[in-house]
C-alpha positions in Angstrom: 15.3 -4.8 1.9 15.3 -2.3 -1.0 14.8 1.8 -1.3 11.7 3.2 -2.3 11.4 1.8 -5.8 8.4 4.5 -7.9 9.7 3.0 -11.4 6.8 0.9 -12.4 7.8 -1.1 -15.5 4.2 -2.5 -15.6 0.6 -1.2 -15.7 -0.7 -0.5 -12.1 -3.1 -2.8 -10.7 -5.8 -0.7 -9.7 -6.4 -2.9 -6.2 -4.5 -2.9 -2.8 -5.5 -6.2 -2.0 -2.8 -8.5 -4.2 -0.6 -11.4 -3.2 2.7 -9.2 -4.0 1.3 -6.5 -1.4 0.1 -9.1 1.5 3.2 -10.5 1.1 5.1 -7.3 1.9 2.3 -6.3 4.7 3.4 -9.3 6.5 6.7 -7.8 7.4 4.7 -5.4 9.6 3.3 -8.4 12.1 6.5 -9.9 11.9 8.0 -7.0 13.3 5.9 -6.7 15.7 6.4 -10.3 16.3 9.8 -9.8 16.9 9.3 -7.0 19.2 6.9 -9.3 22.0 9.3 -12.6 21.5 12.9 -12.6 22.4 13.3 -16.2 22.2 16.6 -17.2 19.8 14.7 -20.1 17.8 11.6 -17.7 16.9 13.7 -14.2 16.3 15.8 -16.3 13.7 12.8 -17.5 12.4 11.3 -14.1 11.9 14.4 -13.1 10.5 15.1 -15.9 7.5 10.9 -15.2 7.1 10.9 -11.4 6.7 13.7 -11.9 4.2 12.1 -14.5 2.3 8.9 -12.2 2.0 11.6 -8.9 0.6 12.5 -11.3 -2.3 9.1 -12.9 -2.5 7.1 -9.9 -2.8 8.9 -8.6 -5.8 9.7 -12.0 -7.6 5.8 -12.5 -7.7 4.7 -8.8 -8.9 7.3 -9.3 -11.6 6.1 -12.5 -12.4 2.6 -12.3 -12.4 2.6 -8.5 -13.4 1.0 -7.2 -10.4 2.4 -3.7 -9.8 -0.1 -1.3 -7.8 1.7 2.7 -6.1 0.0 1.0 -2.7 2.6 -1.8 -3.2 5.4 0.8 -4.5 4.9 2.3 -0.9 4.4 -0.8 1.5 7.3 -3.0 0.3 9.6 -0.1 1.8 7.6 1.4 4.6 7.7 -2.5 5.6 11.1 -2.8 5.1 12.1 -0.1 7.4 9.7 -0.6 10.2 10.9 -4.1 10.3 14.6 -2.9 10.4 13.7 -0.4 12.4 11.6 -2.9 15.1 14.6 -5.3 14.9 16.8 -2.3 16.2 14.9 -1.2 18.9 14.6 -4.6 20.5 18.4 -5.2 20.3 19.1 -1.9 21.6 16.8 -2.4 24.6 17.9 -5.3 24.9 21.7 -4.3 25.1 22.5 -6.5 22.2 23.4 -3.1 20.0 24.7 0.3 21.5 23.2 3.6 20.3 26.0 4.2 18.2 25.5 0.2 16.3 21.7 1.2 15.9 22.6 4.6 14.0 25.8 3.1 11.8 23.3 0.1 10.6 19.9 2.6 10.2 22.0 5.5 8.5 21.3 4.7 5.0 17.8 4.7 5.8 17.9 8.0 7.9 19.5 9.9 4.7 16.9 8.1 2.2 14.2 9.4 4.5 16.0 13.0 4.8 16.5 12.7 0.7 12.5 11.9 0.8 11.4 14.8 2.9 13.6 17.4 0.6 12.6 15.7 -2.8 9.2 16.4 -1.6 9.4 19.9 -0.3 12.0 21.6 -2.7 9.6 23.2 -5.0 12.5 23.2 -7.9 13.3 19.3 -7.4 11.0 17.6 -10.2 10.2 14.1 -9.4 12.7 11.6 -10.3 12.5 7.8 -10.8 13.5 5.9 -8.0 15.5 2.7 -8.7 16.7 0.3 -6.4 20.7 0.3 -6.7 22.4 -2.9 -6.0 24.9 -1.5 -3.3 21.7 -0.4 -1.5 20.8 -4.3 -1.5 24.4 -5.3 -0.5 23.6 -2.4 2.6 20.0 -4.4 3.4 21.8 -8.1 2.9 24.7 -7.0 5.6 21.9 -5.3 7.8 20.4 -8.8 8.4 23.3 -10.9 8.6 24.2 -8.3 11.1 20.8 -9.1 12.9 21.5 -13.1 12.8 25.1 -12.2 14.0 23.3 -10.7 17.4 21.7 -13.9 17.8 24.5 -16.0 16.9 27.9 -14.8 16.4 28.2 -11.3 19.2 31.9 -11.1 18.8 31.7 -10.6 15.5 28.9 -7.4 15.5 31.2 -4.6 16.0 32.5 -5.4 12.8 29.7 -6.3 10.9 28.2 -2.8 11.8 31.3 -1.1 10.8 31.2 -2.6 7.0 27.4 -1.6 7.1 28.4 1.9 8.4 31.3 2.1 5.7 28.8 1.0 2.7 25.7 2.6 4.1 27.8 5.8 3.8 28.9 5.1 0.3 25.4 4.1 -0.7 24.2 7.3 0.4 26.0 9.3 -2.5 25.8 6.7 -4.6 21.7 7.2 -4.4 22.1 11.0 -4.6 25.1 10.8 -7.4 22.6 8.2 -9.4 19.3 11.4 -8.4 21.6 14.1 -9.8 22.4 12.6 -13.0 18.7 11.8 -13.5 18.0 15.1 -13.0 20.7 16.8 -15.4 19.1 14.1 -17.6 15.8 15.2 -17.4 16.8 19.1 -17.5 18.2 18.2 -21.0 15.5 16.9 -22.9 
């Protein structure tokens, strides 16, 4: 599950209502799926499903050439409230401590932090956006992580460590790739 991607290599489709977009809406009732089920056999299932629909989503926009701002904005407001839903239930459900729930949701903290100043600094001009691929390495760990809970619980601590570790370093690797594109822009 990717950042906020605003680069649109494509004309916008001027509708909400396209297959790329219900696709990624769908992530939504599967979290809350996941939240009112605790059964094993259905969580994985919601699991291997929500991450088929993250690839899905943008394999068929880029195929078919459907690129709208709505689905810009629900792919990762999808992604998060899923991640964030899967959290919650395993912390309720003691399957993840406080400190597990924060190491695996920090790169997303600081992206929505990094969101909330991009938008409120006055002198910060708009930047593209562009999905970085140790930001996807971040989002694949964070869901074998979730399986792991299910599956494999010795091996957690671990797992959420590496996500920590990487999380961490994705972080300034977002806002390292932001400040060149700024320097960028402030040269032309």
């Amino acid at each position: 599950m990717g950042y906020v991607v605003c680069y649109m290599p494509h004309p916008e489709t001027p509708t909400v209502l396209t297959v790329p977009n219900l696709v990624s809406t769908s992530r939504v009732v599967l979290a809350v799926g996941f939240l009112a089920i605790d059964a094993v056999p259905v969580r994985l299932t919601l699991l291997c499903v929500a991450a088929l629909t993250d690839f899905l989503d943008g394999w068929i926009a880029r195929r078919t050439k459907v690129v709208s701002r709505f689905g810009a904005l629900i792919d990762p407001v999808a992604d998060r409230f899923f991640v964030l839903c899967v959290v919650i239930s395993y912390v309720l459900g003691a399957q993840l401590t406080a400190w597990q729930a924060v190491a695996i949701f920090f790169r997303d903290i600081m992206s929505l932090i990094g969101w909330f100043v991009a938008r409120n600094v006055s002198w910060l001009r708009p930047i593209r956006f562009r999905a970085r691929p140790l930001g996807k390495v971040v989002t694949a760990l964070q869901f074998a992580t979730f399986v792991a809970v299910l599956l494999l619980p010795a091996s957690v601590d671990g797992l959420v460590l590496v996500v920590g570790v990487l999380g961490l370093i994705a972080t300034i690797d977002y806002t390292l790739m932001l400040w060149r594109e700024r320097v960028r822009e402030d040269r032309r």
